[in-house]
Short mmCIF file of the C-alpha atoms (twelve columns), coordinates in Angstrom:
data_MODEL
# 
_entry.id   MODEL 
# 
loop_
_atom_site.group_PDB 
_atom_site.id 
_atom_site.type_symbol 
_atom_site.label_atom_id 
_atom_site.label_alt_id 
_atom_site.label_comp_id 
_atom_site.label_asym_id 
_atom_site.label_seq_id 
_atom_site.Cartn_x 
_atom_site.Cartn_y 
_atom_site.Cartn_z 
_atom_site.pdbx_PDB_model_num 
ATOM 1   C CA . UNK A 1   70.207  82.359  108.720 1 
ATOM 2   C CA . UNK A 2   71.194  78.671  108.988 1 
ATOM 3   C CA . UNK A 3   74.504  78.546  107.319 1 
ATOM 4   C CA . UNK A 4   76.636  74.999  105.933 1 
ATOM 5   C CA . UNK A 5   79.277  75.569  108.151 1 
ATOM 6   C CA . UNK A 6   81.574  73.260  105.654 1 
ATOM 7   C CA . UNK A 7   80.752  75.221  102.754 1 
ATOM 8   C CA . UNK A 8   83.077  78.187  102.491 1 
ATOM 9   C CA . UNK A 9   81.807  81.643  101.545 1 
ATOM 10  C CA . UNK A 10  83.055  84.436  99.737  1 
ATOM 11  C CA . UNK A 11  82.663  88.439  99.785  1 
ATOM 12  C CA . UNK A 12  84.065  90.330  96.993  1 
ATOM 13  C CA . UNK A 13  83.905  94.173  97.301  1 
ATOM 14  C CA . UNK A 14  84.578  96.554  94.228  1 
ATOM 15  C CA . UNK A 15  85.920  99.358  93.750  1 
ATOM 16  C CA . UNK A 16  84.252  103.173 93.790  1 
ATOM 17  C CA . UNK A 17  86.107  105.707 95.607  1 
ATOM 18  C CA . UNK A 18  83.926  107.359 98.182  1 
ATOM 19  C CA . UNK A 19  81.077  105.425 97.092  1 
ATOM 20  C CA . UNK A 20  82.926  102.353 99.301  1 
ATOM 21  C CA . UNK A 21  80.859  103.521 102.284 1 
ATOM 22  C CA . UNK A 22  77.960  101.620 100.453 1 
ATOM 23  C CA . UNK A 23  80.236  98.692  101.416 1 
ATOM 24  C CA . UNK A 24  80.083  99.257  105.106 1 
ATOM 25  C CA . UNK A 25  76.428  99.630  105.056 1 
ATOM 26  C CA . UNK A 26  76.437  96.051  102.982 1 
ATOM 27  C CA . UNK A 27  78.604  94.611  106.167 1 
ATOM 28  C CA . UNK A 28  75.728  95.676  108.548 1 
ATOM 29  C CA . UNK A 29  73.018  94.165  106.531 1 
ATOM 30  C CA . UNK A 30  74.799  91.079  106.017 1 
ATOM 31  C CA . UNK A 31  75.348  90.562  110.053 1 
ATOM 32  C CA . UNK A 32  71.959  91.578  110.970 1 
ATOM 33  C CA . UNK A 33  71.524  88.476  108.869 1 
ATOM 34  C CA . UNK A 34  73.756  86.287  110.235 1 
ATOM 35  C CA . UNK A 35  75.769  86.182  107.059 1 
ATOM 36  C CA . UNK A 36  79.817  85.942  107.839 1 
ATOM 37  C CA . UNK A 37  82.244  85.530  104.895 1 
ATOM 38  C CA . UNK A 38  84.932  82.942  104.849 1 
ATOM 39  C CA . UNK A 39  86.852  84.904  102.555 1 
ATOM 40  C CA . UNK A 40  87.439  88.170  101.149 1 
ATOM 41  C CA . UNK A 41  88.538  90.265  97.992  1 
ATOM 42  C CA . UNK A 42  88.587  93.682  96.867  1 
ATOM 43  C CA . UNK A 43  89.491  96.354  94.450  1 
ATOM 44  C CA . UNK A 44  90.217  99.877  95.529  1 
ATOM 45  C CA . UNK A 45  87.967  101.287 98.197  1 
ATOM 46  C CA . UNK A 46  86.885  97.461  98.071  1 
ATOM 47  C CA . UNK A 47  90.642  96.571  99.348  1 
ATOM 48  C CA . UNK A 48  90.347  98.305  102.040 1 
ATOM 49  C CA . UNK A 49  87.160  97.435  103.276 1 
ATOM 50  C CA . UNK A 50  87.732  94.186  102.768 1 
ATOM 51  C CA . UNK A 51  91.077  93.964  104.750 1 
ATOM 52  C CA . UNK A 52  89.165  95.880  107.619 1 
ATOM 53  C CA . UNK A 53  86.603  93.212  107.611 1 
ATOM 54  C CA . UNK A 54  89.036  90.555  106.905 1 
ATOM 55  C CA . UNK A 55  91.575  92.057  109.985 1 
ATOM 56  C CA . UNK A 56  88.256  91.699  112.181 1 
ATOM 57  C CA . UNK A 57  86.246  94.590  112.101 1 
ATOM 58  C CA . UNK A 58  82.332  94.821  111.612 1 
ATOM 59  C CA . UNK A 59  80.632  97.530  110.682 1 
ATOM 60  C CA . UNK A 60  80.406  99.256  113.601 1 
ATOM 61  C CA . UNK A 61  83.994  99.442  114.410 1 
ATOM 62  C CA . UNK A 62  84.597  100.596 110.549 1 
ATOM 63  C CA . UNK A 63  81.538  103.323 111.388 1 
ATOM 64  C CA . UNK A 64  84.237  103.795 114.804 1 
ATOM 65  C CA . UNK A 65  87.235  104.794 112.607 1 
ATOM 66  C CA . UNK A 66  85.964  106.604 110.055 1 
ATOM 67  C CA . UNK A 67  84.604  108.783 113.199 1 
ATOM 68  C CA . UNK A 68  88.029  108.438 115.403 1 
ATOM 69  C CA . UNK A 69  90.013  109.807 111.830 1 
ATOM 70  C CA . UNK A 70  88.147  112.231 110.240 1 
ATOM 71  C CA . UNK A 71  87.101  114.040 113.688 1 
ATOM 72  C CA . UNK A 72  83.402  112.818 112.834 1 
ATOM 73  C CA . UNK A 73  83.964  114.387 109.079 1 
ATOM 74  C CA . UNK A 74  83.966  111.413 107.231 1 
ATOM 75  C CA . UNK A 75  84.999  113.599 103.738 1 
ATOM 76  C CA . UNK A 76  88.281  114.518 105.478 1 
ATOM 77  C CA . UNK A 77  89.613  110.597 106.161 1 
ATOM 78  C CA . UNK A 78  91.979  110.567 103.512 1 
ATOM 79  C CA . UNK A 79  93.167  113.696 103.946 1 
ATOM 80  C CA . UNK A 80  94.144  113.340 107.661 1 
ATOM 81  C CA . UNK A 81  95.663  109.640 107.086 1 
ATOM 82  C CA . UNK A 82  98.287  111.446 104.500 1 
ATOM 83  C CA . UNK A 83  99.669  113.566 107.155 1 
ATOM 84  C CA . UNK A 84  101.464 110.685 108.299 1 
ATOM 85  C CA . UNK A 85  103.364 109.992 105.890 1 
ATOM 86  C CA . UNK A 86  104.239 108.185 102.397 1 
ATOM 87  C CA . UNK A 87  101.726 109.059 100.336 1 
ATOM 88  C CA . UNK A 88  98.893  106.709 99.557  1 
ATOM 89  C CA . UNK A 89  100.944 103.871 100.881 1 
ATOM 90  C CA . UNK A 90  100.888 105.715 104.280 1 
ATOM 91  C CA . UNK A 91  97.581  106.761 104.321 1 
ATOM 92  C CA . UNK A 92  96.352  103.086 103.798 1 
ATOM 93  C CA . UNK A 93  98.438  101.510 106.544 1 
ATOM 94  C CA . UNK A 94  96.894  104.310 108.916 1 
ATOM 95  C CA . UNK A 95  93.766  103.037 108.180 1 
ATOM 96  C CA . UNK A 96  94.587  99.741  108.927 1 
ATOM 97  C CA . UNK A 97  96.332  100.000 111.696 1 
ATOM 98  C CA . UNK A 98  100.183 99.023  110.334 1 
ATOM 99  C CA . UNK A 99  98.533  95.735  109.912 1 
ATOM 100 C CA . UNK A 100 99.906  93.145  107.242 1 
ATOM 101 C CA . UNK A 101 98.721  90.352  105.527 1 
ATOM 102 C CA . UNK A 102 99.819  87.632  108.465 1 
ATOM 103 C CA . UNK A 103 97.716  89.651  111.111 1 
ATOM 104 C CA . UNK A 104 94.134  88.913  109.095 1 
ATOM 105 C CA . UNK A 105 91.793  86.137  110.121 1 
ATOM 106 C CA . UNK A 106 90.249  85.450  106.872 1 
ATOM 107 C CA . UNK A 107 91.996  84.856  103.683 1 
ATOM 108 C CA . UNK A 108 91.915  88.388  101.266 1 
ATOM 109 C CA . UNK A 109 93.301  88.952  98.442  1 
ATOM 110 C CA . UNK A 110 93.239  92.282  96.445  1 
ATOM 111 C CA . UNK A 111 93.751  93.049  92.578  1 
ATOM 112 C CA . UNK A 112 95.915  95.737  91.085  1 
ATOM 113 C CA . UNK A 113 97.036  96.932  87.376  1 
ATOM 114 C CA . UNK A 114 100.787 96.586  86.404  1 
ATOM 115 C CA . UNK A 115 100.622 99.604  83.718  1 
ATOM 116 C CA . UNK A 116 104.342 98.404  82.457  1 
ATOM 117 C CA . UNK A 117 102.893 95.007  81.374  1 
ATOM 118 C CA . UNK A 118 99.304  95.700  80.787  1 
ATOM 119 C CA . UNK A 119 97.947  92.606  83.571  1 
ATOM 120 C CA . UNK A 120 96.713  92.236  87.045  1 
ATOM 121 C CA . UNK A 121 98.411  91.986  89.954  1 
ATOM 122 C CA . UNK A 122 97.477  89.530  92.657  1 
ATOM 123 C CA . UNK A 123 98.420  90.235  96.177  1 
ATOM 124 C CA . UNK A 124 97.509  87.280  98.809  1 
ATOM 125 C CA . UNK A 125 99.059  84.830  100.900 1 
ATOM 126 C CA . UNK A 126 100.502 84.625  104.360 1 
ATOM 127 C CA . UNK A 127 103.187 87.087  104.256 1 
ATOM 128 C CA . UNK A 128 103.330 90.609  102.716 1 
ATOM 129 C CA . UNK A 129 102.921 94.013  102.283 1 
ATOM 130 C CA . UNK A 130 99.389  94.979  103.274 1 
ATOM 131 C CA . UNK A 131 98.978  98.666  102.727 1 
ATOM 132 C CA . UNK A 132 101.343 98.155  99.483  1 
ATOM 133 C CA . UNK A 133 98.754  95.827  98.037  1 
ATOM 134 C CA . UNK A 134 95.342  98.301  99.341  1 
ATOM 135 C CA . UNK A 135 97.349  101.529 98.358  1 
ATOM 136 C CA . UNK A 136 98.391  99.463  95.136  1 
ATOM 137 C CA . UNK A 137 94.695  98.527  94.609  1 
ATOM 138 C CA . UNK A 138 93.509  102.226 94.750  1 
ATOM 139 C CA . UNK A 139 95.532  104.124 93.009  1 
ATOM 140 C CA . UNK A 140 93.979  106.354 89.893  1 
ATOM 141 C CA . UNK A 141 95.904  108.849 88.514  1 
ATOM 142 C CA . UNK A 142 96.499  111.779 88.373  1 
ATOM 143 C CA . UNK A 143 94.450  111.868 91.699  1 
ATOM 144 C CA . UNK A 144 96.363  108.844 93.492  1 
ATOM 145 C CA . UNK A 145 99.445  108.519 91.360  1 
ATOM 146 C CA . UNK A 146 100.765 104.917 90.184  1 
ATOM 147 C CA . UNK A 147 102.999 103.010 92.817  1 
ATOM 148 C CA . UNK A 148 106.537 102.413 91.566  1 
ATOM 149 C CA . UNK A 149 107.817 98.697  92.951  1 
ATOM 150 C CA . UNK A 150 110.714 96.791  91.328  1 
ATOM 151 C CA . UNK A 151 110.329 97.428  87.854  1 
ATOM 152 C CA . UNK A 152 105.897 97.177  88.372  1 
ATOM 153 C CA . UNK A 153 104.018 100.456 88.304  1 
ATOM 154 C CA . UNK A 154 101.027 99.645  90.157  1 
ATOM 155 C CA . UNK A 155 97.943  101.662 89.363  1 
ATOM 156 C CA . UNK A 156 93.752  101.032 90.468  1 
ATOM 157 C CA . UNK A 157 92.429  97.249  90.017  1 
ATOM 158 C CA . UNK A 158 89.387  98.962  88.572  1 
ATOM 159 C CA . UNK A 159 91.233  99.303  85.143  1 
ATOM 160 C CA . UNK A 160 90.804  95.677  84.861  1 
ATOM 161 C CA . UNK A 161 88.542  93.608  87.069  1 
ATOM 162 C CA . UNK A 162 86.458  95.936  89.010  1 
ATOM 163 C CA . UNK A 163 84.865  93.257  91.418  1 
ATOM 164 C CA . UNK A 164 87.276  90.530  92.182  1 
ATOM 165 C CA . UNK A 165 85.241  87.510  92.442  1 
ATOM 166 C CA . UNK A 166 87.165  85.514  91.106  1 
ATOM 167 C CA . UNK A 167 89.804  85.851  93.330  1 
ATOM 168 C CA . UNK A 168 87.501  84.297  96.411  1 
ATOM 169 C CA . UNK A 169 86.934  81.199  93.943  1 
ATOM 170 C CA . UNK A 170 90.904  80.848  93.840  1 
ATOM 171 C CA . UNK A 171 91.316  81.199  97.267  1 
ATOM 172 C CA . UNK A 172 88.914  78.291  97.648  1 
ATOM 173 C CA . UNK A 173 85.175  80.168  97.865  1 
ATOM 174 C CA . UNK A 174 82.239  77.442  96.750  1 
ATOM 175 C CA . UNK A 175 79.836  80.937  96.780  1 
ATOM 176 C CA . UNK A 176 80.472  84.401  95.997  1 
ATOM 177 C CA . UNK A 177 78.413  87.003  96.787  1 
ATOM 178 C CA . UNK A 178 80.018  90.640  94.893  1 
ATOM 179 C CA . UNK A 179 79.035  93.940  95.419  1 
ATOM 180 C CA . UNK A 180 79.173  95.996  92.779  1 
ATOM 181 C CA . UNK A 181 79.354  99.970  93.394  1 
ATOM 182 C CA . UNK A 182 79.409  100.994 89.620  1 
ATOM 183 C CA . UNK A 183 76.565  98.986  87.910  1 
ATOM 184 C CA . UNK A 184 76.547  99.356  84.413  1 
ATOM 185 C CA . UNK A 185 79.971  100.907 84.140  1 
ATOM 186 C CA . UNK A 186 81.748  97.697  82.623  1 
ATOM 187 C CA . UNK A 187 83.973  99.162  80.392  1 
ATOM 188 C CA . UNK A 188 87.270  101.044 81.145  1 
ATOM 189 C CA . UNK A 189 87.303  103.732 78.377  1 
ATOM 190 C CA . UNK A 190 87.186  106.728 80.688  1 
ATOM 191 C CA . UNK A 191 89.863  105.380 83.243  1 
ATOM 192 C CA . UNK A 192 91.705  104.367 80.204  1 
ATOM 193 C CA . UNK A 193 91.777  107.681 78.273  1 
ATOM 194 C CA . UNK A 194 92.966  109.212 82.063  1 
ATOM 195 C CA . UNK A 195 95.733  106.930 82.444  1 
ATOM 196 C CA . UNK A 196 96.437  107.015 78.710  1 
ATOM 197 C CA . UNK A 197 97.339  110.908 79.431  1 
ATOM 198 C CA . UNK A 198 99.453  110.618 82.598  1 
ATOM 199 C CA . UNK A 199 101.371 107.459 81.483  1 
ATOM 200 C CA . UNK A 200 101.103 107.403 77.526  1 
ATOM 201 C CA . UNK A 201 103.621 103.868 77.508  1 
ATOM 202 C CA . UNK A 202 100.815 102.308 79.507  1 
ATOM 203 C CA . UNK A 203 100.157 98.539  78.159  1 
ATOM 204 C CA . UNK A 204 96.563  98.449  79.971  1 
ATOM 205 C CA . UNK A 205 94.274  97.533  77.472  1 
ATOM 206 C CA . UNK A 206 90.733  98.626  77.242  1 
ATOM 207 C CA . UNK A 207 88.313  95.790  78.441  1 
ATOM 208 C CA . UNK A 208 85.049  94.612  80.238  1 
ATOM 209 C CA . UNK A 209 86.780  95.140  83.864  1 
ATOM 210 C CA . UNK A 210 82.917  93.797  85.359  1 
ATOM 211 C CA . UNK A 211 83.199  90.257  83.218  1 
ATOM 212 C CA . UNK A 212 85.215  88.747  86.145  1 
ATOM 213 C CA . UNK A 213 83.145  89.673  88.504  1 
ATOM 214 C CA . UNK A 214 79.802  88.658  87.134  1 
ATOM 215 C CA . UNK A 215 80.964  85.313  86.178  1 
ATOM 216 C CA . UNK A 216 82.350  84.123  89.113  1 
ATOM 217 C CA . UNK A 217 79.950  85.688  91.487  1 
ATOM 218 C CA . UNK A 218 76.817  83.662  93.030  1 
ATOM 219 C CA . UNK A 219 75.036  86.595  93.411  1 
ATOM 220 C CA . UNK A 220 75.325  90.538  92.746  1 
ATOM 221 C CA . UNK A 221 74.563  93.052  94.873  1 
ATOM 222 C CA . UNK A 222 74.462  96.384  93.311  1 
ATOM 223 C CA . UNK A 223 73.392  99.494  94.992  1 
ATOM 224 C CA . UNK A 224 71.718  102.745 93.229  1 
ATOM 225 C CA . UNK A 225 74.472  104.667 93.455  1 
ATOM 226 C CA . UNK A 226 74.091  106.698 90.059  1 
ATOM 227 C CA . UNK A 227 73.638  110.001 91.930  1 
ATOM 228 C CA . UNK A 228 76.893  109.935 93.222  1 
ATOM 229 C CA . UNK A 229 80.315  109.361 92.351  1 
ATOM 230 C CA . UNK A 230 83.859  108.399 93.436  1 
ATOM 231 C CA . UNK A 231 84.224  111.763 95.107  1 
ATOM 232 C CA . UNK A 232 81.321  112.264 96.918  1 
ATOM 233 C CA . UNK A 233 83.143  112.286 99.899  1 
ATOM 234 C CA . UNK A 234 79.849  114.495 101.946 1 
ATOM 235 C CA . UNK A 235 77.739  111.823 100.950 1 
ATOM 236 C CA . UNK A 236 78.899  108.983 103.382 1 
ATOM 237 C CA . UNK A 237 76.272  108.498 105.390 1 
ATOM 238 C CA . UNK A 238 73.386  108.372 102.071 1 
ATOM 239 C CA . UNK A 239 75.353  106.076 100.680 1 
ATOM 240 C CA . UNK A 240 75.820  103.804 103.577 1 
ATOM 241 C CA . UNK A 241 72.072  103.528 103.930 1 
ATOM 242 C CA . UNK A 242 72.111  102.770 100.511 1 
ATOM 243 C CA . UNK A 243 74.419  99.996  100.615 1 
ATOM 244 C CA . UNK A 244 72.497  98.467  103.485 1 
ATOM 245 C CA . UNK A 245 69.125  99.225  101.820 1 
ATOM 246 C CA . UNK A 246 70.195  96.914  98.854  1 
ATOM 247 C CA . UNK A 247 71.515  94.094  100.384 1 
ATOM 248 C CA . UNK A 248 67.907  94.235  102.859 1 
ATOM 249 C CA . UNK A 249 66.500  94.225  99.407  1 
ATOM 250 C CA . UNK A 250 67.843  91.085  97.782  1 
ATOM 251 C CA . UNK A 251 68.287  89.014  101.275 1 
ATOM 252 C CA . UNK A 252 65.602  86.157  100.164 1 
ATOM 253 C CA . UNK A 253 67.778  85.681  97.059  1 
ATOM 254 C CA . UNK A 254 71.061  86.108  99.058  1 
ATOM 255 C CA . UNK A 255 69.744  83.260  101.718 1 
ATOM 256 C CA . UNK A 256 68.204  81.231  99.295  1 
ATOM 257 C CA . UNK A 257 71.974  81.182  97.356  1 
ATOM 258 C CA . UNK A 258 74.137  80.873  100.392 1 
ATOM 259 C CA . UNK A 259 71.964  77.824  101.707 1 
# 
């Protein structure tokens, strides 16, 4: 694909738990293409994609990791990564390698919840904690609890804007191409009710957390991914296929968007 090389580009990836391997299958698609992203933003497993991709790595060497870490098991990633330590935060900056947000080539950003004050929480720039803002990004109680920092207690973007697109536009994106791993899920009732339980002086509100992303995206890419779920951690490799399979699917509209 012929791309305007002045006309900056962004990805934004959302959130899904397991179903983020979807994601990686998206990446190959989109270089088969010749499609690279200028910028990047994510929510949850979106994050941390997203930092992968915007630390350097293609698919391949995501495909690479998830091998290296999970001893070719890729239901078993997260559980290895917390054996070193600190929780989610730990886990995360495994994953990435202790990176932070000055080692990335492209601009990311990635959204989180402050459940004390009931708004997101923006983490981007030059400088700062990388796995803090990924871990921060991902967490959903009870299964990930929230992350205390300061006086914030930072729990899953997904509560409130599940596909960050928006985020790319304010880091300076003139198209935004989103990938959504929960299509037709726009409201945050269930989450809610969850969070509700473990943290009852929560100040999230209940809300469209899909508005964001459909309004500021170019384009949505959403892969059938009803017949699985956040957890279907044995389902990697189907879902990577499907992730691929639906951005293969919509490429005409992609190029013809992106030109």
């Amino acid at each position: 694909m012929t791309m305007d090389k002045n006309k900056k580009i962004g990805l934004a990836l959302g959130a899904g738990g397991a179903k983020g391997a979807a994601h990686i299958g998206a990446l190959k698609a989109f270089h088969e293409e010749g499609i690279e992203f200028d910028i990047v933003s994510g929510c949850s497993i979106g994050s941390i994609v997203g930092a992968l991709y915007a630390k350097g790595l293609d698919h391949e060497d995501m495909l690479r990791l998830v091998e290296e870490m999970s001893g070719g098991n890729a239901a078993s990633l997260f559980a290895t990564s917390f054996l070193f330590g600190d929780g989610l935060v730990g886990a995360v900056r495994n994953i990435l390698g202790g990176a932070d947000f000055s080692d990335l080539k492209k601009p990311f950003a990635a959204v989180a919840v402050d459940a004390a004050t009931g708004k997101e929480e923006v983490f981007m720039g030059e400088n700062g904690n990388l796995s803090l803002a990924c871990a921060a990004s991902s967490s959903v109680p009870p299964t990930f609890p929230p992350i205390y920092s300061g006086k914030r207690i930072l729990v899953d973007g997904a509560f409130l804007n599940y596909i960050p697109s928006d985020l790319c536009r304010a880091m300076g994106a003139e198209k935004v191409v989103g990938v959504n791993l929960g299509a037709g899920r726009d409201n945050n009732f269930d989450l809610k009710a969850v969070l509700d339980d473990v943290l009852p002086e929560n100040k999230v509100p209940m809300a469209n957390r899909s508005k964001k992303g459909y309004d500021n995206s170019d384009i949505m890419i959403e892969p059938d991914l009803r017949a699985y779920s956040g957890s279907s951690v044995n389902s990697f490799y189907e879902m990577y296929e499907i992730g691929y399979n639906a951005v293969k699917g919509k490429i005409k509209d992609i190029i013809e968007v992106l030109r």
